[in-house]
Structure formats: structure tokens, C-alpha cells
FIZA-622992 format. One record per residue: y, x, z of N, C-alpha, C, O, CB in turn; residue number from 1. Coordinates in pm, 1 decimal. Glycine has a CB too. Example, Ala and Ser with C-alpha at 12.3 -4.5 7.8 and 13.67 -1.06 7.14 Angstrom:
% FIZA-622992
+----------+----------+----------+----------+----------+----------+----------+----------+----------+----------+----------+----------+----------+----------+----------+-----+
|     n_py |     n_px |     n_pz |    ca_py |    ca_px |    ca_pz |     c_py |     c_px |     c_pz |     o_py |     o_px |     o_pz |    cb_py |    cb_px |    cb_pz | pos |
+----------+----------+----------+----------+----------+----------+----------+----------+----------+----------+----------+----------+----------+----------+----------+-----+
|   -569.0 |   1319.0 |    780.0 |   -450.0 |   1230.0 |    780.0 |   -330.0 |   1320.0 |    780.0 |   -331.9 |   1423.6 |    846.5 |   -447.3 |   1130.8 |    904.6 |   1 |
|   -225.0 |   1285.0 |    708.0 |   -106.0 |   1367.0 |    714.0 |      3.0 |   1290.0 |    787.0 |    113.8 |   1340.9 |    803.9 |    -59.8 |   1408.4 |    572.5 |   2 |
+----------+----------+----------+----------+----------+----------+----------+----------+----------+----------+----------+----------+----------+----------+----------+-----+
END
This chain:
% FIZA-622992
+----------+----------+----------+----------+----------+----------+----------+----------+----------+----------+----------+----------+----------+----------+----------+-----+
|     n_py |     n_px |     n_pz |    ca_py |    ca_px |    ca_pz |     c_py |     c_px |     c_pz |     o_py |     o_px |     o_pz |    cb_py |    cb_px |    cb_pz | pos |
+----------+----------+----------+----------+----------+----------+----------+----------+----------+----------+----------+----------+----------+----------+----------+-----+
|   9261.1 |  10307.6 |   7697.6 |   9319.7 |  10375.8 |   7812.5 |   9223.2 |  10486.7 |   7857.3 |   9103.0 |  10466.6 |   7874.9 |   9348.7 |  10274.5 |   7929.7 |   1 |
|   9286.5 |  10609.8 |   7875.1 |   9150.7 |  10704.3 |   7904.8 |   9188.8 |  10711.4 |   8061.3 |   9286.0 |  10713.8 |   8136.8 |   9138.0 |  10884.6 |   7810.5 |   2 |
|   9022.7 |  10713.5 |   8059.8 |   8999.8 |  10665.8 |   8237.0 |   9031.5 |  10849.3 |   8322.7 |   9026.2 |  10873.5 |   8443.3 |   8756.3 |  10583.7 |   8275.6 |   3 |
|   9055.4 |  10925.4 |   8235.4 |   9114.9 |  11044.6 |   8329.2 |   9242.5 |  11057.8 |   8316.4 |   9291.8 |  11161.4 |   8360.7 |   9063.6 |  11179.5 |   8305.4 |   4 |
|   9302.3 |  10989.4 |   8273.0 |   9477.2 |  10968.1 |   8280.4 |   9494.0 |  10852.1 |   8413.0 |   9564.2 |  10848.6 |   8514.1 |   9556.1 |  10884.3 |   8096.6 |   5 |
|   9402.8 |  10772.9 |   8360.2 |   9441.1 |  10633.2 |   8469.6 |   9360.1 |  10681.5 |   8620.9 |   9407.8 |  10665.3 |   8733.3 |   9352.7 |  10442.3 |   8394.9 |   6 |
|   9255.9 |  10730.1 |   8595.7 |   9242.7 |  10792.2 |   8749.8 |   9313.1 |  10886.0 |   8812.5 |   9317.4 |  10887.3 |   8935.5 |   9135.5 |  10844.8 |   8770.6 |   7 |
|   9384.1 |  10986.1 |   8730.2 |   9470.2 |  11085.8 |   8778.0 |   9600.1 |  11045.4 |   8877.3 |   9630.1 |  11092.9 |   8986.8 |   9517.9 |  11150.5 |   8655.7 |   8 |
|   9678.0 |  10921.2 |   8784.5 |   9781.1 |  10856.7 |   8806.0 |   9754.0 |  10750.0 |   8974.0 |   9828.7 |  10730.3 |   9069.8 |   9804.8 |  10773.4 |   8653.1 |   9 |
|   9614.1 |  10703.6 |   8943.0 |   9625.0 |  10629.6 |   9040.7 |   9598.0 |  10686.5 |   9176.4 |   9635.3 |  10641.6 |   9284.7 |   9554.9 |  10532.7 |   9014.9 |  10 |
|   9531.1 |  10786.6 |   9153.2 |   9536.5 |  10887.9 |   9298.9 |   9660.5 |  10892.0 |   9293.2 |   9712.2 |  10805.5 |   9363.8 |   9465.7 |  11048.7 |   9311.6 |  11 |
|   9742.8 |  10966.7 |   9229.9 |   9882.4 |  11031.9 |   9255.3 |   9955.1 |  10895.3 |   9315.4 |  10052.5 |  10944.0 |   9372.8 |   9965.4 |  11104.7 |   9098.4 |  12 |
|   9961.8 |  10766.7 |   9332.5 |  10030.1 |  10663.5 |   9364.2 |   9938.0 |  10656.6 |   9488.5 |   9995.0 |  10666.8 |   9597.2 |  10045.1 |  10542.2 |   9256.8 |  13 |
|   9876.3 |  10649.3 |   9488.1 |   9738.5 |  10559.9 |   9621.8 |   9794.4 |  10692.1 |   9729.9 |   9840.6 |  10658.0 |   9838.7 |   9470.6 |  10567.9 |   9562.2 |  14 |
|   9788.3 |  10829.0 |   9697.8 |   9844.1 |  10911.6 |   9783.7 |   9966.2 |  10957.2 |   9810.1 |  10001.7 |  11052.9 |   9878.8 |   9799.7 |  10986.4 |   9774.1 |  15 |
|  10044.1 |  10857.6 |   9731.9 |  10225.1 |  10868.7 |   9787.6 |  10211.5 |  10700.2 |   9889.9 |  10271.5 |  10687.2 |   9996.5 |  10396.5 |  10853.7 |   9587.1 |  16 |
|  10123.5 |  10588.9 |   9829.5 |  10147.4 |  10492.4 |   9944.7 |  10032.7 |  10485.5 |  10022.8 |   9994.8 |  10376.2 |  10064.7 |  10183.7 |  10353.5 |   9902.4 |  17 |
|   9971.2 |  10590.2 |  10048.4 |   9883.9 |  10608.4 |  10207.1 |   9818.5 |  10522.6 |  10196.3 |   9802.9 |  10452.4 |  10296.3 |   9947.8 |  10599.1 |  10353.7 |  18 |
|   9730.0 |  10476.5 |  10036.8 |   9587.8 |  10378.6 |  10065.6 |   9496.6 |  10449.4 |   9979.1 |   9533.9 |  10557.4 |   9933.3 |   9593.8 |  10197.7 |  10018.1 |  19 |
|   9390.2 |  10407.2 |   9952.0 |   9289.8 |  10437.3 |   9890.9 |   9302.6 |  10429.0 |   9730.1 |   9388.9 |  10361.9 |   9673.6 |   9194.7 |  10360.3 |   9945.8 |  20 |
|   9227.2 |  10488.8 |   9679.4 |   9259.4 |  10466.1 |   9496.7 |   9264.8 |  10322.5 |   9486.0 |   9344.9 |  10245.5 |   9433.0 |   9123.4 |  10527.1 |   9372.6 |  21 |
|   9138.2 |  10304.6 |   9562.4 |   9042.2 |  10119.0 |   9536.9 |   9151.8 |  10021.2 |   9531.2 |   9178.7 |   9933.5 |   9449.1 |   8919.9 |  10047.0 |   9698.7 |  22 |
|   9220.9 |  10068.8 |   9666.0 |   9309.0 |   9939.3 |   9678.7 |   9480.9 |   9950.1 |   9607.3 |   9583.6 |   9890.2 |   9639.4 |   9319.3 |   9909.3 |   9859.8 |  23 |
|   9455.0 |  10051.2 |   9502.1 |   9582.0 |  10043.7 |   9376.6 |   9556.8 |   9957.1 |   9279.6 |   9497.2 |  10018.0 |   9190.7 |   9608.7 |  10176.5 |   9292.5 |  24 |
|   9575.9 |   9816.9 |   9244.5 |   9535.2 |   9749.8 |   9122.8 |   9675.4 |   9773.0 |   9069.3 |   9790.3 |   9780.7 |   9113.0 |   9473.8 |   9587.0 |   9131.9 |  25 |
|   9586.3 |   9783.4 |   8910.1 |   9668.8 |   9780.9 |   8770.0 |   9834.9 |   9714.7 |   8815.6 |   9934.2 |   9782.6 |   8841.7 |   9571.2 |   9657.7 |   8636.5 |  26 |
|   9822.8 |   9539.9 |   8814.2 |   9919.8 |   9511.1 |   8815.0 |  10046.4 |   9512.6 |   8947.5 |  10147.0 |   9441.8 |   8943.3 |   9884.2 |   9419.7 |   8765.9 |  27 |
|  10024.6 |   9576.3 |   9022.1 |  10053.5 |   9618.1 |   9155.0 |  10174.2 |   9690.7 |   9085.2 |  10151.9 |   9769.3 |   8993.1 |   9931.4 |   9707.8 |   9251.1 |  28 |
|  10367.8 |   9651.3 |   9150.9 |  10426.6 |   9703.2 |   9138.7 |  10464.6 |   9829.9 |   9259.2 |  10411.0 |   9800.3 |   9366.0 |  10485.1 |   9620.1 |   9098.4 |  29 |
|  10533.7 |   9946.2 |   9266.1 |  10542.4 |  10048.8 |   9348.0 |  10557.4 |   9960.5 |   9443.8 |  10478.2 |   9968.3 |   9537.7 |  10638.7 |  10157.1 |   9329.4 |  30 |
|  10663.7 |   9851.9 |   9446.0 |  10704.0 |   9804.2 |   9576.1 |  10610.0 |   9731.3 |   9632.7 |  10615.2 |   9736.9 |   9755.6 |  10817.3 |   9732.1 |   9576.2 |  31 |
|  10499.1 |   9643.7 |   9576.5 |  10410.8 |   9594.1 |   9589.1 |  10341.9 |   9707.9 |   9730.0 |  10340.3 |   9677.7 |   9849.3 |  10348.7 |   9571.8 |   9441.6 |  32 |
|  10286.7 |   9850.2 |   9663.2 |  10245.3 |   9918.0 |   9731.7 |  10331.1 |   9946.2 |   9840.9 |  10279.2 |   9968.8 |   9950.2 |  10207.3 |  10002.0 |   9670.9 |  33 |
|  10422.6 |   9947.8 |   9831.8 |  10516.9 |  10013.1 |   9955.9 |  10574.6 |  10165.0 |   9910.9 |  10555.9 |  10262.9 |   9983.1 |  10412.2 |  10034.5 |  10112.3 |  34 |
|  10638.6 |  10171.8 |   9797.8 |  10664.2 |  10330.4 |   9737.1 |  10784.2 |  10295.1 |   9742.6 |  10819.1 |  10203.8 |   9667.8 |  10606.5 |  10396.2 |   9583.4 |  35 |
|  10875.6 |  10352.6 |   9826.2 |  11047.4 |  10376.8 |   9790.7 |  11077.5 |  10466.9 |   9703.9 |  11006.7 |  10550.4 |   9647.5 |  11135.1 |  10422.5 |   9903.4 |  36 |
|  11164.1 |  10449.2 |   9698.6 |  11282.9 |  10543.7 |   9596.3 |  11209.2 |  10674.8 |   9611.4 |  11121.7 |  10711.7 |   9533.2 |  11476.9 |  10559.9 |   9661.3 |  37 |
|  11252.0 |  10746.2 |   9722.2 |  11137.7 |  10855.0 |   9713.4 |  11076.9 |  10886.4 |   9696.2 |  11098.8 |  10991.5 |   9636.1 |  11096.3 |  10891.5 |   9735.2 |  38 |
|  10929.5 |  10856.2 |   9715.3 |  10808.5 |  10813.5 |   9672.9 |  10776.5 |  10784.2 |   9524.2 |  10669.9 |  10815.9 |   9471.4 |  10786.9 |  10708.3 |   9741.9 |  39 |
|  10893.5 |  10711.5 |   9452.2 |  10870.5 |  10751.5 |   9346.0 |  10893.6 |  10816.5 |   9289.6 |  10831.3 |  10833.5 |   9184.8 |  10872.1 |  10717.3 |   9302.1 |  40 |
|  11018.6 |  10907.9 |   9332.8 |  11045.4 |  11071.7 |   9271.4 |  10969.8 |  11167.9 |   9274.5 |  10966.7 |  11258.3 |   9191.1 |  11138.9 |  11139.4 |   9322.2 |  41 |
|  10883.0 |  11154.2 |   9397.5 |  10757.9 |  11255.5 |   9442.0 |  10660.8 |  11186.4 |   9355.0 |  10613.9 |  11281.9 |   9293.1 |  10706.0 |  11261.8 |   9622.1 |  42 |
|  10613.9 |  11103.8 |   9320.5 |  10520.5 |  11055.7 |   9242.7 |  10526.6 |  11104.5 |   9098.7 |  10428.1 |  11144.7 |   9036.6 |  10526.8 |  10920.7 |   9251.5 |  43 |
|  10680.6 |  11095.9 |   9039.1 |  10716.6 |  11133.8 |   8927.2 |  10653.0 |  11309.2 |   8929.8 |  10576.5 |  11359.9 |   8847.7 |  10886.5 |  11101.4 |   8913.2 |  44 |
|  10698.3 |  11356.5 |   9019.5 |  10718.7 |  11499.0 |   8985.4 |  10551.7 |  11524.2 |   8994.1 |  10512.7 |  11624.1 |   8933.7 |  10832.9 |  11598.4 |   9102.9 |  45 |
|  10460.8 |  11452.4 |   9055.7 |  10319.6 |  11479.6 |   9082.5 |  10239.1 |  11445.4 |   8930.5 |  10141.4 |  11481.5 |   8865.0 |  10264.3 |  11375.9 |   9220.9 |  46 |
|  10327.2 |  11372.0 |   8927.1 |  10265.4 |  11327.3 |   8761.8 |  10298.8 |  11435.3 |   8624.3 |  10227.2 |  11470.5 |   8530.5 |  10352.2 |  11161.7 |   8712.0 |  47 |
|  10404.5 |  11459.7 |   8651.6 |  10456.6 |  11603.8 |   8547.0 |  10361.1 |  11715.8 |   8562.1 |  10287.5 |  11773.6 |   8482.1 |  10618.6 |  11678.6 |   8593.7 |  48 |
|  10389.7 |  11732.2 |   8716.9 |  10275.6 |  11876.2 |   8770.1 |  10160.1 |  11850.2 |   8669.5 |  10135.3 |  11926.3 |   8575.9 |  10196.8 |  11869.3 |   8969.1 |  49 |
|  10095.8 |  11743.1 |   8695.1 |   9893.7 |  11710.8 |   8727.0 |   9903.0 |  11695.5 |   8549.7 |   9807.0 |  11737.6 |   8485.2 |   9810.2 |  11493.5 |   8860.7 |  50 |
|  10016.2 |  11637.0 |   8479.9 |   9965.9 |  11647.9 |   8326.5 |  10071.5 |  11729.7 |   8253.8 |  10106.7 |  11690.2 |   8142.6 |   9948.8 |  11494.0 |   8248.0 |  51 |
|  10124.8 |  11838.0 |   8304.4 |  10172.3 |  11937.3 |   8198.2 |  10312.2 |  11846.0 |   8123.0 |  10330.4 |  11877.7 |   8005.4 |  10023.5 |  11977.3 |   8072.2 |  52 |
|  10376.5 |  11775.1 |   8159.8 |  10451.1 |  11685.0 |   8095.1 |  10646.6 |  11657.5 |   8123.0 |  10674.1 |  11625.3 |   8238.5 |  10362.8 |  11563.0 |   8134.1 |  53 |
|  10693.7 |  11662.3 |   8084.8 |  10883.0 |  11611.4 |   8124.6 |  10844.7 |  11473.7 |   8123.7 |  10779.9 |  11424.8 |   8031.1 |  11043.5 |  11649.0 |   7984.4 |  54 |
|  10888.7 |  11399.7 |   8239.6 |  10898.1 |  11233.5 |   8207.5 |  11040.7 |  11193.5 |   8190.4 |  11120.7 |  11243.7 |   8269.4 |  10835.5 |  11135.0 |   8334.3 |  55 |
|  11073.8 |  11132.4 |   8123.2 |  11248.2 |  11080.5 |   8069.3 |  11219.3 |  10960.9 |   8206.8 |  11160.2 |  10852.9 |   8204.5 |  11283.7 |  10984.9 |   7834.0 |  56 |
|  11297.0 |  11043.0 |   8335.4 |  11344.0 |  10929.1 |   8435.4 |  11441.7 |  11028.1 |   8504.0 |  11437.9 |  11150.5 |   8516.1 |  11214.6 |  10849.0 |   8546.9 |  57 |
|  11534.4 |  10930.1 |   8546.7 |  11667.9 |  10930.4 |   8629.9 |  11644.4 |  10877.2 |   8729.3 |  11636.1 |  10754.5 |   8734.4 |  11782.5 |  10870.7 |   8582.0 |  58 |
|  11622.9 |  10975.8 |   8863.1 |  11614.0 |  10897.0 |   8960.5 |  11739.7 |  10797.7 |   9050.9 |  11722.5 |  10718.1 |   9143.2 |  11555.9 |  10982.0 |   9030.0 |  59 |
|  11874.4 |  10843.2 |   8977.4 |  11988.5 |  10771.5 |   9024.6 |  12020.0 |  10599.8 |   8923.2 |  12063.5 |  10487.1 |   8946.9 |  12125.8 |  10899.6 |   9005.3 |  60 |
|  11957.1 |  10688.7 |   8790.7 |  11958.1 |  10523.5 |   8715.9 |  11807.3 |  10489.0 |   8684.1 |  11778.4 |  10521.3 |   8568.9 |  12055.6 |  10514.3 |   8545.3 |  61 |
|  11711.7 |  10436.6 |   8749.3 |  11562.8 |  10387.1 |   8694.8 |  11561.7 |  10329.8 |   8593.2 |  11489.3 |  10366.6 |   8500.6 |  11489.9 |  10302.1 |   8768.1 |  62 |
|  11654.2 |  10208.9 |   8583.9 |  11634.6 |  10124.1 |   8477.5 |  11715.3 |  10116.4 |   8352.3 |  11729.6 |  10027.0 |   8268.8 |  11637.0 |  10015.6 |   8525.7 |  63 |
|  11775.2 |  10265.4 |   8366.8 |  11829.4 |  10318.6 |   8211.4 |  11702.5 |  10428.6 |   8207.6 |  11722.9 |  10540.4 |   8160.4 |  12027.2 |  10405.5 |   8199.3 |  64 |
|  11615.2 |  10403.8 |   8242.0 |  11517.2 |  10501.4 |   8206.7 |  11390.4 |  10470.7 |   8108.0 |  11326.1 |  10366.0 |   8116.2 |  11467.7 |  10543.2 |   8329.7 |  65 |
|  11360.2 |  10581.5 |   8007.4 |  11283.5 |  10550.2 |   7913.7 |  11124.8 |  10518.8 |   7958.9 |  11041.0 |  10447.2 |   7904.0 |  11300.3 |  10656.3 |   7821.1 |  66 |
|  11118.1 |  10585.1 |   8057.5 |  10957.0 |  10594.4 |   8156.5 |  10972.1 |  10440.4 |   8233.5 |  11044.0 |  10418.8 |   8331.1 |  10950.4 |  10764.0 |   8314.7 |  67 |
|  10856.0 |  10306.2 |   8139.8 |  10856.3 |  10208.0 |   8244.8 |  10769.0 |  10239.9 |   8401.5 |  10671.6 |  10314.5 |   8411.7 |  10794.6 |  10081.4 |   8169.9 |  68 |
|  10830.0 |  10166.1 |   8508.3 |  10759.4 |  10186.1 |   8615.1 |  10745.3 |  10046.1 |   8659.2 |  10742.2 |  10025.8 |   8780.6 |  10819.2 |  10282.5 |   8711.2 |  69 |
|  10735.2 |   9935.3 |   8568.3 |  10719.7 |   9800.1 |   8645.7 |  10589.7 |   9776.2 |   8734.7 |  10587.2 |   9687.8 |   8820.4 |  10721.8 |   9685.7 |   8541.2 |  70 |
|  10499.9 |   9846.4 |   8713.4 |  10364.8 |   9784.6 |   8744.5 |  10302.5 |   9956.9 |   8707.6 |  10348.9 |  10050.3 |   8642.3 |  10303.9 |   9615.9 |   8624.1 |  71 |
|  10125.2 |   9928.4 |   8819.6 |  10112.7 |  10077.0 |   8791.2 |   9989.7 |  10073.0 |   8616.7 |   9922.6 |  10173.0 |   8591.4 |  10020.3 |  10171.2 |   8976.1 |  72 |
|   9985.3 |   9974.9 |   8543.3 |   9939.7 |   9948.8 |   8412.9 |  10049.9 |  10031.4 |   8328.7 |  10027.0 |  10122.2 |   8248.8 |   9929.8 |   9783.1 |   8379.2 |  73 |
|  10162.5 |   9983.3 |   8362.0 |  10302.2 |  10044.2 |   8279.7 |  10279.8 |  10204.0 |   8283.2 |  10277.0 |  10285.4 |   8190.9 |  10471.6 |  10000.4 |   8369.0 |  74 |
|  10266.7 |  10217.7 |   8404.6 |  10284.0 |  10402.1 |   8436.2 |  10231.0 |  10467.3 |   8421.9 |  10263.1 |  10585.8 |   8430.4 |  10295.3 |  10463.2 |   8525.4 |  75 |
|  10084.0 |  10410.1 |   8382.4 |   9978.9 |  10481.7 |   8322.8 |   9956.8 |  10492.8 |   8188.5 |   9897.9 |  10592.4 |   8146.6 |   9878.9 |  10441.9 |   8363.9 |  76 |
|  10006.8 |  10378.0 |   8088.3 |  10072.0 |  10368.6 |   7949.6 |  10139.9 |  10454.6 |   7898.5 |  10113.5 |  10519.9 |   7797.6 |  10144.7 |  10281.3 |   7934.8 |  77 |
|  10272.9 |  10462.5 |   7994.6 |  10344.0 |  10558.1 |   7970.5 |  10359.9 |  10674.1 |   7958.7 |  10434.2 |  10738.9 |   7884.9 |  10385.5 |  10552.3 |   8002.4 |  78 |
|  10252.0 |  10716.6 |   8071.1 |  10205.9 |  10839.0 |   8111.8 |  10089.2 |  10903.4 |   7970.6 |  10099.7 |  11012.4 |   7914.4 |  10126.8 |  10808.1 |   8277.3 |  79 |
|  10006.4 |  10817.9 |   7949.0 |   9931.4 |  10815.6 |   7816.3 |  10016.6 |  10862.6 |   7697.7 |   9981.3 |  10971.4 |   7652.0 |   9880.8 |  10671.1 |   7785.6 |  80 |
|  10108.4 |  10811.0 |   7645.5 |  10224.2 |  10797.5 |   7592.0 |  10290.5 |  10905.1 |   7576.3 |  10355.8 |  10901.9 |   7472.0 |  10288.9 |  10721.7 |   7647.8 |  81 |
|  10305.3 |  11027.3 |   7652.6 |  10360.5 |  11118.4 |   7724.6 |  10276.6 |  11254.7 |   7670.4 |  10308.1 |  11351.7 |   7601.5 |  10351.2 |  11078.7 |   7883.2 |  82 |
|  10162.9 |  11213.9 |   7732.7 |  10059.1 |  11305.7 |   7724.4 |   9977.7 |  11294.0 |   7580.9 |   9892.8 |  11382.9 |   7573.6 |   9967.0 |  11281.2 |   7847.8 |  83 |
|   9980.4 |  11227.9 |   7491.8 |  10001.6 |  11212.7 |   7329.2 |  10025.1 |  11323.8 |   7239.6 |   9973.6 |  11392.0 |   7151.0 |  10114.2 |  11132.7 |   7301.0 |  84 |
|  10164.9 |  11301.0 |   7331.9 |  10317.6 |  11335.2 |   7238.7 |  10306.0 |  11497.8 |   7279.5 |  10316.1 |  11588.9 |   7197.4 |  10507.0 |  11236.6 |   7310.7 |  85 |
|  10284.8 |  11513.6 |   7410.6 |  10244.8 |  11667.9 |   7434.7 |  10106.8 |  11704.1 |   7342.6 |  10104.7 |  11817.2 |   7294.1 |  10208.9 |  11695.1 |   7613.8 |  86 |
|  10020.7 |  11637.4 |   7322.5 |   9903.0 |  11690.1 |   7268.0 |   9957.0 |  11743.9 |   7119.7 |   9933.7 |  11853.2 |   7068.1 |   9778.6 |  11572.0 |   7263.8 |  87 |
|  10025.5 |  11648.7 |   7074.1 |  10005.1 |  11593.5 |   6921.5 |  10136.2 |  11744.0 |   6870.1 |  10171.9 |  11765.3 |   6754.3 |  10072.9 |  11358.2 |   6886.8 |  88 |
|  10174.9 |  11811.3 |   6974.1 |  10351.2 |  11838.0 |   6930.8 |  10270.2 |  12044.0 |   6959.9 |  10343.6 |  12141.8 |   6945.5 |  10551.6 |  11732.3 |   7114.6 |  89 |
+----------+----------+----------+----------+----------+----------+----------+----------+----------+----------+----------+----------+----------+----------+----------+-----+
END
């Protein structure tokens, strides 16, 4: 896991739910944090901005969506995942 993907991501979450990086753990789901629906659209789009990237999510269907968001381990995977596929292309 590269620790400037996973630190990037976890600011971008810690500053959509108004806590500190510290207190974002890995397995912590959005709701866990307190991120609504919103929050995770703004999160999404902060994450595209900060790594140059399209994420495959629907914010009307989440869970026909190719981008997991179960946990913030998932979103940073994914996000990894993402940012790969941009490198590699």
C-alpha cells in the first residue's frame, strides 16, 4: 500500500467527517465516521481532483458500483487500483 495514496485518501475522508487523520482507522466504514451520501460524493470528487483519476461510482446506485467503499482499507485499494491503471495506460 503506498503510504502517499493512503495518506492522501485519509485526509480527504478525516476532512469530509470533521476529525483528525489519527482518528480515521483503516477498517472504519464512511458511516462509521459519520459521511452521508453527500459527503461521499464530495469525497469522491476530492479523490479524482487530488489523484488525476475517473472513479466508476454512481452516486444514485453505490452498490452497482465498481469503486468499493465498504471500509476506508477498501477505498484506498481501490483508489491504488485506479491510480495503477492511470500510471500504467
Amino acid at each position: 500500500m503506498s503510504a502517499d495514496v493512503k495518506d492522501k485518501v485519509i485526509a480527504i475522508i478525516a476532512e469530509q467527517a470533521v476529525l483528525e487523520p489519527a482518528d480515521v482507522k483503516m477498517d472504519s466504514t464512511l458511516e462509521d465516521l459519520g459521511i452521508d451520501s453527500l459527503g461521499l460524493v464530495e469525497s469522491i470528487f476530492a479523490i479524482e481532483e487530488a489523484f488525476d483519476i475517473s472513479v466508476p461510482f454512481n452516486a444514485n446506485e453505490p452498490e452497482q458500483s465498481d469503486f468499493d467503499i465498504s471500509s476506508v482499507a477498501a477505498i484506498i485499494s481501490a483508489v491504488e487500483g485506479l491510480v495503477a491503471e492511470q500510471t500504467a495506460s
